[in-house]
C-alpha positions in Angstrom: 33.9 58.1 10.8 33.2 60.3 13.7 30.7 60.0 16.3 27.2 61.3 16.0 25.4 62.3 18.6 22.1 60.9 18.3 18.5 62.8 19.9 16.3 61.7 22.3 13.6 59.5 20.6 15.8 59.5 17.4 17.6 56.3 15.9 21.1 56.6 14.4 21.2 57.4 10.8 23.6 55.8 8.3 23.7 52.4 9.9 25.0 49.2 7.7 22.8 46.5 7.8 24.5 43.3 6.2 22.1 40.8 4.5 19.8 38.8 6.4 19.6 41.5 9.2 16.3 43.1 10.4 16.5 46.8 9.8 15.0 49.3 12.4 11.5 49.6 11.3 8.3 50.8 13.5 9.0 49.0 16.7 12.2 49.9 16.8 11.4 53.4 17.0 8.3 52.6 18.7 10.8 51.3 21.7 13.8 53.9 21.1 10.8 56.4 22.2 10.4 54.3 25.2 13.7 54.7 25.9 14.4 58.4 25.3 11.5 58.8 28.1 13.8 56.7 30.7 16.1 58.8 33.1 19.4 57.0 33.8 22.8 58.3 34.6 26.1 58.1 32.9 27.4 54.2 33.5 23.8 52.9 34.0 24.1 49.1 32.5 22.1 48.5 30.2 21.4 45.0 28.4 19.3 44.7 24.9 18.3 41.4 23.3 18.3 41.0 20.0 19.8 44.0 18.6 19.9 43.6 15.3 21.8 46.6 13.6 22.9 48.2 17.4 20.3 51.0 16.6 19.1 51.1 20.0 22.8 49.9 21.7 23.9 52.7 20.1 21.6 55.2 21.6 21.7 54.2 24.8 25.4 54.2 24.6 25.3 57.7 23.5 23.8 58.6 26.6 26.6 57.5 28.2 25.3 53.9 29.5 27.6 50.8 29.4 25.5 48.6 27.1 25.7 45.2 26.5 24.3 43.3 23.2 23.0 40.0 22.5 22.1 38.4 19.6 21.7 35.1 18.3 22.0 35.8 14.8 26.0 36.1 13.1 24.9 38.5 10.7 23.7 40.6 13.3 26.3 40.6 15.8 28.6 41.7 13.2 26.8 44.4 12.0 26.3 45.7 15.4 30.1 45.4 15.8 30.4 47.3 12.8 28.4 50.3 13.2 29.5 50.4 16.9 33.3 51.1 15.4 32.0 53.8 13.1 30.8 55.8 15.3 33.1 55.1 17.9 31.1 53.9 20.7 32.3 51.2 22.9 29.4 48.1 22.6 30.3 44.4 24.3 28.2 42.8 21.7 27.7 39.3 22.1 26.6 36.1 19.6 24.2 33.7 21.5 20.8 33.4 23.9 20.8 35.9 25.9 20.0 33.4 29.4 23.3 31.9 28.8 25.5 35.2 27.4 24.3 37.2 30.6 26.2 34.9 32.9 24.2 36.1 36.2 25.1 39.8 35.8 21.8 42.0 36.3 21.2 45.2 34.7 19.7 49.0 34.9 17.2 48.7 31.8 16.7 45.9 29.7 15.7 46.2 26.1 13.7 43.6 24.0 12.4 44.2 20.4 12.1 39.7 20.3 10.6 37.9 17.5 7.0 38.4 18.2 5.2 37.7 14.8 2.7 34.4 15.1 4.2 31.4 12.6 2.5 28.3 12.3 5.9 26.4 13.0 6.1 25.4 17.1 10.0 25.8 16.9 12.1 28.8 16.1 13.7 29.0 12.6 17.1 27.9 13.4 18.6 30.1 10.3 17.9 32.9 8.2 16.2 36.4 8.5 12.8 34.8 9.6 14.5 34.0 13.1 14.3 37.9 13.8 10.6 37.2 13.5 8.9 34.3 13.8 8.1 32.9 17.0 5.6 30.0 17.2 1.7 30.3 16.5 1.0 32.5 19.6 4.3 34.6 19.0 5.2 34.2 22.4 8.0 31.9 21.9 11.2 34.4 23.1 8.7 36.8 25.0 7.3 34.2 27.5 11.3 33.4 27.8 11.9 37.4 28.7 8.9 37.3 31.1 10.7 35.0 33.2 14.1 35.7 32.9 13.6 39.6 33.7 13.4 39.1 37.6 17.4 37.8 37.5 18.6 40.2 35.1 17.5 43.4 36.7 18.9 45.2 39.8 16.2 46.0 42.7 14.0 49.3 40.8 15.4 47.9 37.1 12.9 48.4 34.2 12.1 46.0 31.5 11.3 47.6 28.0 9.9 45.4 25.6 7.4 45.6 22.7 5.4 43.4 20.7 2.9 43.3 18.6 -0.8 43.0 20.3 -1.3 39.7 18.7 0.4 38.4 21.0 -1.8 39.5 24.1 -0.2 41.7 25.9 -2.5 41.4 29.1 -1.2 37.8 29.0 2.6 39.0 28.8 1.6 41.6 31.9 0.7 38.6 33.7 3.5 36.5 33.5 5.4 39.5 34.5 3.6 39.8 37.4 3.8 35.9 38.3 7.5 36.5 38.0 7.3 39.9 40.8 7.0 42.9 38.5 4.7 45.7 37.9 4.0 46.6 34.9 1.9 48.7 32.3 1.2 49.2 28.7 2.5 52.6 28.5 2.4 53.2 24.2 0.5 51.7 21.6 0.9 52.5 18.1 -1.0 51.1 15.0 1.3 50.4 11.7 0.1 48.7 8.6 1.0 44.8 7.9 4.3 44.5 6.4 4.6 41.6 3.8 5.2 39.0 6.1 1.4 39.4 7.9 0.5 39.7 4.3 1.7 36.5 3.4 -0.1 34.5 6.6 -3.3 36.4 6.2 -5.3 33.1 5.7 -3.1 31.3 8.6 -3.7 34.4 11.0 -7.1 34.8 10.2 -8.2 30.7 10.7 -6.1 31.0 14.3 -8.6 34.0 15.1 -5.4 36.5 15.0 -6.5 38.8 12.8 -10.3 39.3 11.5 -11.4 40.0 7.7 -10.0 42.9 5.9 -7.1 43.6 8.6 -4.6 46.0 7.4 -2.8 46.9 10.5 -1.5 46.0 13.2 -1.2 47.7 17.1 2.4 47.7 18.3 2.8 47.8 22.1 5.3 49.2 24.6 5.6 46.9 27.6 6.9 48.5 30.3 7.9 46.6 33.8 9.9 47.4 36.9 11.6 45.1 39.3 10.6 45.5 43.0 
C-alpha cells in the first residue's frame, strides 16, 4: 500500500485497529490539531505515549520527524507496527512504560493521549481495552506520571502535548508541571458528549462530585508545556 500523505490537523484514514485497541476518537484529533499547530523541522524527535493505532506517530512521521512509540498494550504495539508498514513510514514502536522504554534519551515534542477517565479502582487494569482508559478515581494515575517525567524527556525549549479530560483538573496537572520547571497553558478546550463508558459510572462520578446531575458531556483539554 502506498504512502498517504496526511494534512495538517487530519488523522490517517484507513487505519487497522486489532481488537481491544482504542480507536482515534475526539481527543485524538483534539491533540493531532495541537500538533498540526507545532513548527518542527525534518528529523525533529519526537516521542508519543500510548499510541494506540500510530494515528498520531504516523502524522508526525509524515512531516518528516523521527518518531518513537510507546505503548504498554500488545495489541497496540502491533497495530501500530502494522499500519506503520502500510503506509511505509519508518515508526521504532516500542511495547512497555514509557519511563523505562525511553532509556534517558530526550526529545523535541512529546505526545500524550494517557488514560485519563476517573475509575473507582486505585490500580491500573493490568489487561484488556479498559487499560487505554481507566486511571484511578481522580484519573490522574499515568498523567501525574507524565507531569514528572517530562522535565528528563525533553531537550532545553522541548514541548509537552498532552490532553485530558477536565475531570481531571487541569489547573492541578499545570501545577505539577510547573513544580517539575515548565510553563505551561491550556491552549484548546473542546466539549464532546459522554461515550458509554461515563455512561456507565454516572452514579460513581456523580457521588465523587465529578460530574453534576444531568451531565451529558464532557470538556476535553489540550495541555500544552515547554521545557525551559
Amino acid at each position: 500500500m502506498p504512502s498517504t500523505a496526511v494534512g495538517r490537523g487530519e488523522l490517517p484514514t484507513g487505519l487497522l485497529t486489532l481488537p481491544g485497541v482504542y480507536r482515534p476518537q475526539a481527543d485524538t484529533e483534539l491533540l493531532a490539531r495541537a500538533l498540526a499547530a507545532e513548527s518542527f523541522p525534518p528529523g525533529a524527535e519526537i516521542l508519543e505515549i500510548g499510541t494506540g493505532t500510530g494515528a498520531l506517530a504516523l502524522s508526525a512521521a509524515d512531516r518528516g520527524a523521527q518518531v518513537t512509540a510507546v505503548d504498554v498494550s500488545w495489541p497496540a504495539v502491533t497495530t501500530a507496527r502494522l499500519n506503520a508498514l502500510r503506509r511505509h513510514l519508518p515508526l521504532r514502536i516500542l511495547h512497555g512504560d514509557f519511563t523505562s522504554r525511553t532509556d534517558g534519551r530526550r526529545y523535541d515534542v512529546v505526545l500524550a493521549n494517557p488514560p485519563y477517565v476517573p475509575a473507582p479502582s486505585r490500580r491500573p487494569p493490568s489487561r484488556g481495552p479498559s487499560r487505554a482508559w481507566d486511571a484511578g478515581p481522580d484519573g490522574r494515575l499515568v498523567i501525574d506520571r507524565i507531569c514528572a517525567a517530562t522535565p528528563g524527556l525533553l531537550h532545553r525549549g522541548g514541548t509537552l502535548l498532552m490532553v485530558h479530560s477536565s475531570m481531571c483538573d487541569p489547573d492541578r496537572t499545570l501545577r505539577r508541571l510547573a513544580q517539575a520547571g515548565l510553563t505551561g497553558q491550556t491552549t484548546a478546550r473542546a466539549r464532546v458528549p459522554w461515550g458509554p463508558v461515563l455512561r456507565e459510572r454516572r452514579t460513581w462520578l456523580q457521588s465523587q462530585g465529578l460530574a453534576a446531575v444531568g451531565e451529558e458531556h464532557e470538556e476535553l483539554v489540550i495541555i500544552r508545556a515547554q521545557a525551559l
